[in-house]
C-alpha positions in Angstrom: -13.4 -16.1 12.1 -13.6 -13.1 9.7 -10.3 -13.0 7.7 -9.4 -9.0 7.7 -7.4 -8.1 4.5 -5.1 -5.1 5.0 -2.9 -3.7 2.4 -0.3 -1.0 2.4 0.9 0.9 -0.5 4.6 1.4 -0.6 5.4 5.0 -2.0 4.5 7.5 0.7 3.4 5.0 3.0 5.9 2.6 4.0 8.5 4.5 2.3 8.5 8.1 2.6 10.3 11.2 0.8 12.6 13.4 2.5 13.5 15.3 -0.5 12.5 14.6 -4.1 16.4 12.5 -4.2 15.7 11.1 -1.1 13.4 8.1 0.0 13.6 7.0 3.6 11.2 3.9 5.5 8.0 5.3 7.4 9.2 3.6 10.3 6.2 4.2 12.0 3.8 2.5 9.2 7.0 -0.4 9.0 6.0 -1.1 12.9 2.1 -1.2 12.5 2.4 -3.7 9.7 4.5 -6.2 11.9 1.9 -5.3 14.5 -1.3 -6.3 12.7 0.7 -9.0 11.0 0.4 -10.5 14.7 -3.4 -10.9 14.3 -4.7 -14.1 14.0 -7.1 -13.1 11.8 -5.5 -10.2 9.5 -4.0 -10.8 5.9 -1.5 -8.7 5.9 -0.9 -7.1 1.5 1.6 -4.9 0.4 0.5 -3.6 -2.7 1.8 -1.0 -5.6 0.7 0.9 -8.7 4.0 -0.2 -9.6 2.8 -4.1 -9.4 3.7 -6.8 -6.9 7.3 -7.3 -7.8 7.8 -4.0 -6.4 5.6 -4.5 -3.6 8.3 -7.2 -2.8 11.2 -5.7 -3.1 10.2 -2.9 -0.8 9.4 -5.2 1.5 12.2 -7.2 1.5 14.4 -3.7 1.5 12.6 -3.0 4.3 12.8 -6.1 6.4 9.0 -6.7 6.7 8.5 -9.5 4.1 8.1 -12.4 6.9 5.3 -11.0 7.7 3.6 -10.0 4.8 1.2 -12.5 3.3 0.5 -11.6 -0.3 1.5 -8.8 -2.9 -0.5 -7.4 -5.5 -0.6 -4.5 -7.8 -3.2 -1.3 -7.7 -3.4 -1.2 -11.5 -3.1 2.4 -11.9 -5.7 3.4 -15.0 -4.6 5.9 -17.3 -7.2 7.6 -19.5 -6.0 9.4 -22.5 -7.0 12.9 -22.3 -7.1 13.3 -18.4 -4.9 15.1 -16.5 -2.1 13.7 -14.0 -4.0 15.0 -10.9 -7.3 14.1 -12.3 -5.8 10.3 -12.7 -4.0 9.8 -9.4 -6.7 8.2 -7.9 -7.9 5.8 -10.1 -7.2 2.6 -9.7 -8.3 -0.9 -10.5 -6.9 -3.3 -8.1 -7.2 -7.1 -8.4 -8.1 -7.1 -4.7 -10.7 -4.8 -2.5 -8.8 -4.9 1.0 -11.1 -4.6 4.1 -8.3 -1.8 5.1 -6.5 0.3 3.0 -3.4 2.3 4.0 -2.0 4.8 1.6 -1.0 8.3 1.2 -3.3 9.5 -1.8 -6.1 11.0 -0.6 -8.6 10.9 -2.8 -8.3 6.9 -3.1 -11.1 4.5 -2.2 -9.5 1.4 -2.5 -10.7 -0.7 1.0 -14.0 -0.6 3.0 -11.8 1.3 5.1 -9.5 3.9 4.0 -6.6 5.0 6.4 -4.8 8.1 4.8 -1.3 8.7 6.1 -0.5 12.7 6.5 
């Protein structure tokens, strides 16, 4: 049995902004990691440019760490002499995740790439 890997990023994913003061939980991406988490054959990541300590504590803010199996960091690169928008999608993460689900557009972090709008 194929062992799926799917991570999800935590800023704009499973936490969303309301305002730029306000962050809120995407409940809707919350409930469809405790659903694949179900799988027997999913590994269920929550990941961040801000590194896996983060990834934790989101998840444990949000009530989802039982069900998350690992935590890992993106590794956000920073280039000197490129600009913020030209960076923002460049990222060498320790892991490539057969699913990835994150808000940044432009990312190609998994085989598969769900984009949340």
């Amino acid at each position: 049995m194929k062992e799926i890997v799917i991570a999800f990023d935590c800023d704009g994913t499973l936490l969303k902004s309301t305002d730029q003061r306000t962050i809120a939980p995407a409940d809707h991406i919350r409930t469809l990691l405790i659903t694949l988490s179900q799988f027997k054959n999913t590994k269920i990541v929550v990941w961040s440019g801000g590194g896996p300590a983060y990834a934790r504590r989101v998840a444990e803010a949000l009530g989802v760490a039982d069900y998350v199996d690992d935590y890992a960091g993106k590794n956000p690169q920073r280039p000197v002499g490129i600009t913020e928008t030209a960076r923002r999608g460049v990222f060498l993460p320790d892991i490539e995740p057969d699913i990835a689900i994150d808000d940044i557009e432009d990312c190609d972090l998994g085989t598969l790439n769900l984009i949340v709008g």
